[in-house]
C-alpha positions in Angstrom: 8.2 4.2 20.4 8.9 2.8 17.1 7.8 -0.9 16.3 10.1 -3.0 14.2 8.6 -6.2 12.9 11.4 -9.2 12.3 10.0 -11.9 9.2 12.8 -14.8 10.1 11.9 -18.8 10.6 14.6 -18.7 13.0 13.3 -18.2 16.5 16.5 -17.2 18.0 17.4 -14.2 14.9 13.5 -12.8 16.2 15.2 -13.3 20.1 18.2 -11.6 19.3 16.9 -9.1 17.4 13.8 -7.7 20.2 16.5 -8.0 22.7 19.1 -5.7 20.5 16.3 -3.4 19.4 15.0 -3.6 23.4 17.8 -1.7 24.4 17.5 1.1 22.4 13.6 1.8 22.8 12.5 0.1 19.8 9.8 -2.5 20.3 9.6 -5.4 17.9 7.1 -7.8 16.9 7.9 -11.3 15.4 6.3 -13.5 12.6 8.1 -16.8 11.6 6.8 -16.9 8.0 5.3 -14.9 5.2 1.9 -15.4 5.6 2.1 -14.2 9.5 3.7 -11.2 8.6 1.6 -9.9 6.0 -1.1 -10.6 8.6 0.8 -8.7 11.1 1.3 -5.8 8.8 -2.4 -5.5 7.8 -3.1 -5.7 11.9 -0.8 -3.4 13.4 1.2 0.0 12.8 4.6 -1.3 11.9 7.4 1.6 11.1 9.8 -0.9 9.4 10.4 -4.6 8.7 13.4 -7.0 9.1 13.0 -9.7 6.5 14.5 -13.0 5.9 15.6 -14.4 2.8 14.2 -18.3 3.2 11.6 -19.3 5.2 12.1 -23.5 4.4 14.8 -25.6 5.6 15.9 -26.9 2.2 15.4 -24.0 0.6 18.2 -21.8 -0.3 17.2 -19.4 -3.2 16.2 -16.6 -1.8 12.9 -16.8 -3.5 10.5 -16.3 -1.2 12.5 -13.4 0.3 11.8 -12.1 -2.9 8.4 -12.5 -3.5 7.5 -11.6 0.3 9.5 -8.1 -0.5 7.2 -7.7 -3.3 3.8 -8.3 -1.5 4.6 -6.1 1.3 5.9 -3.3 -1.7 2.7 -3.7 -3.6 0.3 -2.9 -0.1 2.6 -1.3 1.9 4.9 0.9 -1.0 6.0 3.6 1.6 7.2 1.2 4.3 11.2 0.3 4.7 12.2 -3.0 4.5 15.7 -4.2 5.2 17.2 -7.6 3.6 18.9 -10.3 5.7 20.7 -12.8 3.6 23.3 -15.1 3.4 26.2 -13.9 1.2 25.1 -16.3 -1.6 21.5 -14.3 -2.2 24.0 -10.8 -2.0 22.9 -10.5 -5.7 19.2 -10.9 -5.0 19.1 -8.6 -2.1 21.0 -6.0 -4.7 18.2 -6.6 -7.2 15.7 -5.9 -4.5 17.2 -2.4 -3.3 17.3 -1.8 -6.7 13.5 -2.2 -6.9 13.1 -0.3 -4.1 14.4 -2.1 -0.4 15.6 0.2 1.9 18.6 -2.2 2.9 20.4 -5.3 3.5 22.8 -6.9 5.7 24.4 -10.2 5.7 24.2 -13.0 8.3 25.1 -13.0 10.8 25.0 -8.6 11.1 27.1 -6.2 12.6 24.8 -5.0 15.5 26.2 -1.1 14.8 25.8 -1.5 11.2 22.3 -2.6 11.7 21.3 -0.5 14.4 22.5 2.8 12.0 20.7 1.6 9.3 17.6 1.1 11.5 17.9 4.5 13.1 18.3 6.6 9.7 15.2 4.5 8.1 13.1 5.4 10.8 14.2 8.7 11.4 13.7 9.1 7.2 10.4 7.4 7.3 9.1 10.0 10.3 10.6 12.6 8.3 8.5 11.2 5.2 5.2 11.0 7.2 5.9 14.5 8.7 5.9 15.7 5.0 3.1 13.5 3.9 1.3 15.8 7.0 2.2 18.5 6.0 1.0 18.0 2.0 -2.7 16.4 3.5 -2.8 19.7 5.5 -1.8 22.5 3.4 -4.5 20.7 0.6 -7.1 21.1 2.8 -6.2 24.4 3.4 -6.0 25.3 -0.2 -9.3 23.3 -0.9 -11.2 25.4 2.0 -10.1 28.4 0.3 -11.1 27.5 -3.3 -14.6 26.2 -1.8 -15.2 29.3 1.1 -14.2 31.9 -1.6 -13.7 32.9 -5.1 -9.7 32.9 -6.1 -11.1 33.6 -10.1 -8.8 31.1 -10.9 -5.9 32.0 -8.8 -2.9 28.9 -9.7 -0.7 28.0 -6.7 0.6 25.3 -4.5 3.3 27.1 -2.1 3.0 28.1 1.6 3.9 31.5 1.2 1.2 32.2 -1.9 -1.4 30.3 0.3 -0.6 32.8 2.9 -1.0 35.5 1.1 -4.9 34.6 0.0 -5.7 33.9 3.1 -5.0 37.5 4.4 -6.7 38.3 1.1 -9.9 36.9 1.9 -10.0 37.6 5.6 -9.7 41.5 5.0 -11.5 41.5 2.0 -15.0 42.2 3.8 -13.7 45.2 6.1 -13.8 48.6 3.8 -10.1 49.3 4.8 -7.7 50.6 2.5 -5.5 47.4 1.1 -2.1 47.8 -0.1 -0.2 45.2 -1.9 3.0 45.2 -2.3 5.7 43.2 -4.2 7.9 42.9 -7.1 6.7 43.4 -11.1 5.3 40.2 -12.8 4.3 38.5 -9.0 0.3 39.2 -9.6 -0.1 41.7 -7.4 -3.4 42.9 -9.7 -5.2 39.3 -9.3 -4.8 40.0 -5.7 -6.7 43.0 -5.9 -9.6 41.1 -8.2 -9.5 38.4 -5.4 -10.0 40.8 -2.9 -12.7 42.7 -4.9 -14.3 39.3 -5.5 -14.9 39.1 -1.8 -15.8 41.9 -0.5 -18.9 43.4 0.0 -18.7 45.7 -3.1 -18.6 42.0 -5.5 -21.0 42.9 -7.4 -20.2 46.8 -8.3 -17.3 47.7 -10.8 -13.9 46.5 -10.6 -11.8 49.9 -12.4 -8.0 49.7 -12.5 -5.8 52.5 -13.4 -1.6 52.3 -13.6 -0.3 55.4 -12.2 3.0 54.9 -13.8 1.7 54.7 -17.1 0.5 58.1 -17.7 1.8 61.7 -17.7 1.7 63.1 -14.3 -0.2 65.9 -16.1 -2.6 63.5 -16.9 -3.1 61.3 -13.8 -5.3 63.9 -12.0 -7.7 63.8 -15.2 -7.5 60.1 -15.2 -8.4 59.6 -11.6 -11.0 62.4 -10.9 -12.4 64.2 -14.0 -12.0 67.0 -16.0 -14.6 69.5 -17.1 -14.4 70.7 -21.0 -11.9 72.9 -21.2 -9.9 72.2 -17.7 -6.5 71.4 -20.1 -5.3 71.3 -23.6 -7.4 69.1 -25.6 -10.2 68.5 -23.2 -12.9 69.3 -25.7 -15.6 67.4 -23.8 -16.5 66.5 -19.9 -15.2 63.2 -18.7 -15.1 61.5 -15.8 -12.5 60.1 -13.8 -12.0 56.5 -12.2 -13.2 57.9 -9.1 -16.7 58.4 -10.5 -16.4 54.9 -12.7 -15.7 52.6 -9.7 -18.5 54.1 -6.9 -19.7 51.2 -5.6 -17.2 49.0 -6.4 -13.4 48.6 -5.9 -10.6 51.0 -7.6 -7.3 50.0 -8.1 -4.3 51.9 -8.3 -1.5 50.1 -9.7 2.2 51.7 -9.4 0.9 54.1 -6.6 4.5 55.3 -5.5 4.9 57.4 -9.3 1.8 59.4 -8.2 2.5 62.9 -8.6 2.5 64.8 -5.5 -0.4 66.9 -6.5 -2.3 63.3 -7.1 -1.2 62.2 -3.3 -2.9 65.5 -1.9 -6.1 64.9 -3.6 -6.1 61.2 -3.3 -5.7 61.7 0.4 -8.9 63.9 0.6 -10.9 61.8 -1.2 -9.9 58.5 1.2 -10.5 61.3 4.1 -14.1 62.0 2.9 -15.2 60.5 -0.4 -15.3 63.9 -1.9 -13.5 65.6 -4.6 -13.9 67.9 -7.7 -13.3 67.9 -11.2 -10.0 69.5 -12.8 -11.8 73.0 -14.0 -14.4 72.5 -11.7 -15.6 73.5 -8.0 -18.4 71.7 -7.7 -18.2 68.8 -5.1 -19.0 64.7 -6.0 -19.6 62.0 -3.3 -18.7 58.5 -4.1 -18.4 55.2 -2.2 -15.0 53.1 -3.1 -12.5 51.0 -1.7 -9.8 51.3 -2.9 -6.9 48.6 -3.5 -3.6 49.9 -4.7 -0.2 48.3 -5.3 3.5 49.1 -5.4 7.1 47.4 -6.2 8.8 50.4 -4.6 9.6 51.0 -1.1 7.4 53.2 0.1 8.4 54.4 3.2 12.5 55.0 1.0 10.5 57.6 -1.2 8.4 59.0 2.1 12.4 59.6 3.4 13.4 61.1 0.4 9.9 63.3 0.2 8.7 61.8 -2.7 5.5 60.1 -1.5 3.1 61.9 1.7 3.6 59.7 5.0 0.0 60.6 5.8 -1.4 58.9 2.4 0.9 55.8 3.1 -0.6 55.1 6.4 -3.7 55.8 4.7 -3.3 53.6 2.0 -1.6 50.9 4.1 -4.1 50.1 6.5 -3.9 46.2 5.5 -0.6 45.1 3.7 -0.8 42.1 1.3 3.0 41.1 0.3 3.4 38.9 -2.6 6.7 37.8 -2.2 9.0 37.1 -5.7 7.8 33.7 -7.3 11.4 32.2 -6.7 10.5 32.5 -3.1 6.9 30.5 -4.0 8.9 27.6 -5.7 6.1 25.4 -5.1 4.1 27.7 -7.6 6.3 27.1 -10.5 5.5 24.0 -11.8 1.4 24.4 -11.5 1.6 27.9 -12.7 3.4 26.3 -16.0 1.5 23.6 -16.7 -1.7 26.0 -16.7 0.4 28.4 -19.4 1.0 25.3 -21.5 -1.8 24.9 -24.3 -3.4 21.6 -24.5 -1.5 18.5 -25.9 2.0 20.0 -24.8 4.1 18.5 -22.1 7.6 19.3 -20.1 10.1 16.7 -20.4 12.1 15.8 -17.6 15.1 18.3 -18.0 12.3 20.6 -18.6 11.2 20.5 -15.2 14.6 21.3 -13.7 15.8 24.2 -16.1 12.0 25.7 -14.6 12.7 24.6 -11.0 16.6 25.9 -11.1 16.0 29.4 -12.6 15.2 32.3 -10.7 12.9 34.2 -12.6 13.7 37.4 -11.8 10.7 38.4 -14.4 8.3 36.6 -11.6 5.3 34.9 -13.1 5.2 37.5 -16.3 8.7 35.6 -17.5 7.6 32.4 -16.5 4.3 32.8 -18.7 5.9 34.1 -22.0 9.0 31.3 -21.3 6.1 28.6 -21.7 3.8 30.1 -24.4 6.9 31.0 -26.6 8.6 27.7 -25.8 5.1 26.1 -26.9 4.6 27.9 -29.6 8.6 27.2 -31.1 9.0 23.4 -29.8 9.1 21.0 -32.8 7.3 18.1 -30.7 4.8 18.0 -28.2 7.6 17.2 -25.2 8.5 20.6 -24.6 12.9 20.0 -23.3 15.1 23.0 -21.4 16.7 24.0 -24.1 12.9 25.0 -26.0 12.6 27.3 -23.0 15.9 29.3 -23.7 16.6 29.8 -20.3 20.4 30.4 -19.3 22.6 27.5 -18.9 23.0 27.7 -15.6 19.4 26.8 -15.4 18.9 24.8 -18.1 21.4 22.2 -16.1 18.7 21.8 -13.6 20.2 20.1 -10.4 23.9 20.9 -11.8 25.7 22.0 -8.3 26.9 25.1 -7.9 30.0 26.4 -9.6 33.3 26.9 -7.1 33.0 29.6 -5.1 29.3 30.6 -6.1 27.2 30.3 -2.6 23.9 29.3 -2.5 21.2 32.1 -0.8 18.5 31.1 1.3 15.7 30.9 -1.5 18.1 28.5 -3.2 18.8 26.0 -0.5 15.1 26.1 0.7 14.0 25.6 -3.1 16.6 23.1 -3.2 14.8 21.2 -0.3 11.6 21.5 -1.6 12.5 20.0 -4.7 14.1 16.8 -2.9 10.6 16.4 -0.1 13.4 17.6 2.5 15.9 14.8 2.3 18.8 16.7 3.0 21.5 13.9 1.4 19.6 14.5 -2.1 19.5 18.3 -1.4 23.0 18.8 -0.4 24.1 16.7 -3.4 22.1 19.3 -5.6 23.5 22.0 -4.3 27.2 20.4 -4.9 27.6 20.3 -0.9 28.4 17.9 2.0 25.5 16.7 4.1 27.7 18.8 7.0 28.1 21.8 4.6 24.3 22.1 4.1 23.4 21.8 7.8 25.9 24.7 8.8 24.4 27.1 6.0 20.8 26.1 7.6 21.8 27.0 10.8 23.7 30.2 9.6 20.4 31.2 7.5 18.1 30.2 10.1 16.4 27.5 8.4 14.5 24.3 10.2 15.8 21.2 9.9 13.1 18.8 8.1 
């Protein structure tokens, strides 16, 4: 039950008011001057306060209902506090919602009118609580994982990334296979370090090797050997990443353009740690686990025959998904403020040309948008327009143009951005409060 604590010298406004509030489940404590209530507040959980204007018989100023709104501001800056006054302190109470009250009514109130602003304050102030919750919890979730393991420098805030290194971690000790999977520019290769860092082959090498940047004639060299001789222009032995990483981690980056004589051999040598150089038959043994990644759909290509079901289940024994940073929006604004050099800053519009665009690039873009916007700016505030992003993002918290609907990473970045106050969000997106809350439900998003 809520508690509701009524700062009036007039016993009969505290009567009235416990009895009204009574009725609807709301318990209320009295205090008949200042002094009493800052007491009160400093000795009990109060969710909101009901303040008088005056406190003296011959005083009529409003002053003390001033300087009582600031006191309980200054040691209690999250609490809501609603104004009673007479309609000659209307431009005081102004002022102070100006400064930061939650609301005010005049004497004598519209019980209704009251009672609504009472139920949205507190149902906001749970809602605000709820969030503060949630912030304390997911930090010490992010601070166990920064302190249980090594991230080697890994830059997030969001749920979803948080998620995501968790899994990391928690597989990283098992020899399994790990797949991850996700979209170019996410990071899916400092997943693989971070899951290399953890593992039980830490301290042996770390070898990465991009399938899709190499001639498929070439990528069976690359990964396995070649004796002199085994192709044109193989004038010496070499040997291949296999052979580099044993006793370590390998990483294969773009695993879905391997060739499909690649797949058959990488699948042996999952199978049974053994292959053979190209050109020769003699056997090596090694000891690797081996990471890889993709951006395509995998199990598309295994339906069009392009890529061996076998060596997907056998690459895919753990799946790490990194989703696309515009569904990580909390990662946005850390992640730029670690690409800007020292002595740079982003100005206000700044911030919401970075939080509005989509970055279909992922965090790639969103690096070379800050270090070229840092390097070109002419002052040390860095604004939207030095990060040449489109318009449409450069507006920030513009709403949407007719007829353009908002997807579900938009309306839940849109939230995130407003600490779940669906008003603000709503007017953001350019939509009634009733508007938003049938796209949540049709999109399957909670309420905050």
């Amino acid at each position: 039950m809520p508690t509701i604590l009524v700062i009036d010298d007039n016993p009969a406004v505290a009567t009235a008011l416990e009895t009204l509030f009574s009725l609807h489940d709301i318990d209320t404590r009295a205090a008949s001057d200042p002094e009493a209530g800052l007491a009160m507040l400093e000795r009990e959980p109060i969710d909101l306060v009901v303040q008088d204007m005056n406190f003296r018989a011959d005083t009529t100023s409003g002053e003390e209902g001033v300087a009582l709104f600031g006191q309980i501001r200054a040691r209690h800056p999250d609490l809501p506090v609603i104004l009673l006054t007479a309609w000659t302190h209307l431009e005081s109470a102004v002022d102070l919602v100006r400064a930061g009250a939650a609301d005010y009514l005049a004497k004598p109130w519209d019980d209704r009118k009251l009672l609504a602003a009472v139920n949205n304050l507190l149902e906001l102030s749970e809602t605000r609580r709820e969030l503060a919750r949630h912030r304390e919890g997911a930090q010490r979730r992010r601070s166990a994982l920064e302190r249980d393991h090594d991230l080697r420098g890994y830059v997030f805030a969001d749920a979803a990334s948080e998620r995501v290194l968790a899994l990391a971690c928690q597989v990283a000790r098992s020899e399994l296979p790990v797949l991850v999977t996700g979209p170019n520019g996410a990071g899916k290769e400092k997943i693989a370090e971070i899951v290399h860092a953890n593992s039980l082959v830490k301290d042996g090498p770390f070898v990465a090797l991009n399938c899709g940047a190499l001639p498929g004639e070439l990528i069976e060299a690359e990964l396995f050997g070649a004796e002199a001789g085994a192709y044109t222009g193989a004038q010496r032995a070499r040997e291949g990443k296999f052979e580099a990483a044993d006793g370590g981690t390998l990483f294969l980056d773009e695993i879905g353009t391997l060739p499909a004589a690649g797949q058959v051999k990488l699948l042996r040598v999952l199978e049974s740690g053994r292959f053979q150089r190209l050109g020769s038959n003699k056997e090596r043994q090694v000891k690797v686990r081996v990471v890889s990644a993709t951006n395509a759909d995998l199990p598309a290509l295994i339906r069009a025959g392009q890529f061996r079901e076998d060596l997907y289940y056998r690459l895919n024994a753990i799946e790490l998904a990194l989703p696309p940073l515009a569904e990580r929006p909390d990662d946005i604004l850390p992640l730029a403020r670690h690409f800007l050099p020292p002595g740079k800053q982003f100005g206000d519009d700044a911030v919401r040309a970075l939080l509005a665009h989509r970055w279909p690039g992922n965090v790639r873009e969103l690096r070379n948008a800050v270090q070229r916007a840092a390097l070109l700016a002419k002052t040390a505030t860095l604004g939207a327009g030095d990060l040449g992003l489109p318009a449409s993002a450069a507006a920030g918290t513009a709403p949407l143009a007719g007829g353009d609907e908002p997807d579900r990473a938009t309306i839940e970045a849109a939230l995130a951005r407003n600490g779940g106050i669906l008003a603000q969000a709503a007017a953001e997106l350019g939509l009634s409060r009733q508007a938003l809350y049938r796209r949540l439900d049709r999109l399957g998003i909670a309420r905050p």
